[in-house]
N, C-alpha and C positions, 0 to 999 in steps of 0.2 A: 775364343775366350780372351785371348791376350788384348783383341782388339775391343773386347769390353771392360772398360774403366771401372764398373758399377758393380757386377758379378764380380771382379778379382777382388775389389775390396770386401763385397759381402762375403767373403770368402774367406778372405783374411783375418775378419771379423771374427766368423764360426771359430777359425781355428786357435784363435785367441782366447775366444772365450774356454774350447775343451781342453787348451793348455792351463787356463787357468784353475778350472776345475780339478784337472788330474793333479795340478802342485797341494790343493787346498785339501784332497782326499789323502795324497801322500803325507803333509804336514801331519793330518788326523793321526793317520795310522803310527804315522811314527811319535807323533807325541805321547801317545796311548800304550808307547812302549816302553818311554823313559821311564824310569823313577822319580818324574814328578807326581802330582797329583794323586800322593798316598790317601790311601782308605784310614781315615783313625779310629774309628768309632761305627758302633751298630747298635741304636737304640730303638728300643719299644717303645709307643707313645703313648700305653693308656695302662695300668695297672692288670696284670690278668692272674682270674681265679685257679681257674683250673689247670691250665698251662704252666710248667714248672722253666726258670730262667734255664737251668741245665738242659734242659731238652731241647729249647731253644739254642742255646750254644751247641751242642752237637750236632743238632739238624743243619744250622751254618758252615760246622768246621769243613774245611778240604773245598766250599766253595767260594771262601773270600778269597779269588785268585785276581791278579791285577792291582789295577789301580780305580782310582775314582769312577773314571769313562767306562772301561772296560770290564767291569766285573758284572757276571751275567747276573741280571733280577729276575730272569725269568727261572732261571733254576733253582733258586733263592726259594721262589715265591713254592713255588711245585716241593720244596724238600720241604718247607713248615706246614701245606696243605696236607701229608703226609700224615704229621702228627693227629692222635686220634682225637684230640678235643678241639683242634684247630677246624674251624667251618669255612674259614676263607682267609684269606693275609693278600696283603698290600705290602709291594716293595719299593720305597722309593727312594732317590740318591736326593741329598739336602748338603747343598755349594757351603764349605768347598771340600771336606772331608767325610761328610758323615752320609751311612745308608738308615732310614727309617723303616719301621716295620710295624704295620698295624695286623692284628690279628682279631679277627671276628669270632670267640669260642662259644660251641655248641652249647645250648639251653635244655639242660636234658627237664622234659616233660615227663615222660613215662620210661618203664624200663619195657623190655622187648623178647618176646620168646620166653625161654625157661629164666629170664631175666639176670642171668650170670655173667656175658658176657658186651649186652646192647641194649644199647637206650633211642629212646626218640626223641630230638628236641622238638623246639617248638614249634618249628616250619612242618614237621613229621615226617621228617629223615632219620634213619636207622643210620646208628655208628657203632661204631665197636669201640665200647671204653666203659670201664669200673670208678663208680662215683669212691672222690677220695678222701669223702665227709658223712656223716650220717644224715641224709635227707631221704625221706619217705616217698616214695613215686608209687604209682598205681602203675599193675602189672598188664599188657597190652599182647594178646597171644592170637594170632592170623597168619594168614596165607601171605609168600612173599608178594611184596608190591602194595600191601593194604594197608601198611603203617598210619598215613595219611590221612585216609577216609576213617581210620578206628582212633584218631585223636580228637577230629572232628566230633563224632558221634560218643565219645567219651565224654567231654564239653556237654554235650547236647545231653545226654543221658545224667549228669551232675547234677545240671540246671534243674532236670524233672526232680530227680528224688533228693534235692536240697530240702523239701520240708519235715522229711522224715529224721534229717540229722544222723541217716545212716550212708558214708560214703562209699561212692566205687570202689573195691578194694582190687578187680581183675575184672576185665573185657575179655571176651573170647568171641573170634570168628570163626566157625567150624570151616573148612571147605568148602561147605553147601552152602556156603554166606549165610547161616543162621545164626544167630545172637545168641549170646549166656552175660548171663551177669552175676557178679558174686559181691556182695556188698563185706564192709569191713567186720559185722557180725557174722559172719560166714551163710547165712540163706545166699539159695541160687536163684536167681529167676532167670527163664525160662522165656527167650520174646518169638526163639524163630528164628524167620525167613522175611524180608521185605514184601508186602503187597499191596497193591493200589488200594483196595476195600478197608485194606484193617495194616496199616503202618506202624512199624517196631514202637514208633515213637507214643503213641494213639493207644497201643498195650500197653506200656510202662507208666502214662498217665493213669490207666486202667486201676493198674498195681497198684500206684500212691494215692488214691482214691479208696481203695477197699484196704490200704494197708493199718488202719485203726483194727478191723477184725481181725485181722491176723495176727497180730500182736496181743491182742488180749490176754494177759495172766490167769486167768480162769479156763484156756483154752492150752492143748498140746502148745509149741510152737514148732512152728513149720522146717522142714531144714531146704525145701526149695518148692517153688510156688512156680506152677508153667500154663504161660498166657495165651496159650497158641492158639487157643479156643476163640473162636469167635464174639462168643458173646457170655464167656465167663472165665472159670481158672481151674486147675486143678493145686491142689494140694501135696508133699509127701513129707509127710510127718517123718521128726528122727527115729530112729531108731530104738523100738521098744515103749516108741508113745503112742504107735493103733498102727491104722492102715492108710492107705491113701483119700484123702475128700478130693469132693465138689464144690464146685462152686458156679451158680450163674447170677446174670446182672438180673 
């Protein structure tokens, strides 16, 4: 080795460079340790509804430890994800003092279950949180994991009986993945089970098609109408106005 000029310098070279490296690591750490580069500030960038600043300040307290470099955003970010109306947050450091913080809050769509405790926004994720305004959501009641597919088909089921002027008031999935529907007038309709020949969807246009007769003033009115019939409806009148009818196309 000694008698190669070329390897002792590539040598010397390496070791220069991994001296130089460990001074530039140690510089970090230790700078990271002064009491320079104070934190002065934590601002939110965008006005938020639901999310209260308090709750924000406490989900922070105990982890603004350090200074500018050194304070964890990843734990930041994970303590405001926590909060229930929080959908996603962004934590970022802004030279030379300040951390930023964007928060993404939940779009609640529907309410969820016996509707007390969980709502679904509009992706049709289930959170746990109570609205802290009076807005109206229609009630969405399934199997776990269905939230999702029952905002979808909520949508889709709106759009059919928008000309009736009578809205979705509750969605229900049974277990058996059969459909109910309960409109804001209180009738039930009745769609089932999905199948290739005769699709939930394909029934419920069935319904707003025949639903001029049903409604007639001259007639009982209905307190739930069930389509599972192939190729008509059944009737069940309320209570004390007859018995159950028929109906075919």
């Amino acid at each position: 080795m000694w008698h190669k000029p070329q390897l002792m310098t590539a040598v010397s070279d390496l070791l220069f460079v991994a001296a130089a490296a460990a001074l530039l690591v140690a510089a970090a750490v230790w700078g990271t340790r002064l009491p320079l580069f104070p934190l002065r500030e934590v601002v939110v960038t965008h006005e938020l509804q639901e999310v209260k600043r308090s709750e924000v300040e406490r989900s922070l307290s105990g982890l603004l430890r350090g200074n500018f470099f050194s304070v964890n955003l990843e734990a930041l970010r994970l303590s405001l994800e926590r909060l229930p109306w929080v959908r996603r947050a962004e934590v970022r450091r802004q030279w030379p003092a300040r951390i930023e913080v964007s928060i993404e809050e939940h779009q609640p769509a529907a309410r969820w279950g016996d509707g007390s405790a969980q709502l679904v926004n509009s992706f049709g994720e289930v959170f746990p949180a109570s609205l802290s305004r009076d807005v109206h959501l229609p009630l969405l009641t399934g199997p776990a994991g269905s939230s999702a597919e029952m905002l979808r088909r909520y949508v889709e089921f709106s759009q059919t009986l928008a000309p009736l002027g009578r809205p979705l008031e509750h969605l229900v999935l049974s277990p058996r993945l059969a459909w109910q529907l309960k409109l804001e007038d209180g009738m039930l309709i009745e769609l089932g089970r999905e199948q290739p020949k005769a699709p939930v969807g394909v029934r419920l246009a069935r319904f707003v098609e025949y639903y001029p007769t049903l409604s007639d003033p001259r007639r009982a009115r209905p307190a739930a109408v069930d389509m599972r019939y192939p190729n008509g409806f059944a009737l069940r009148l309320a209570a004390g106005a007859g018995h159950e009818a028929r109906g075919k196309q």
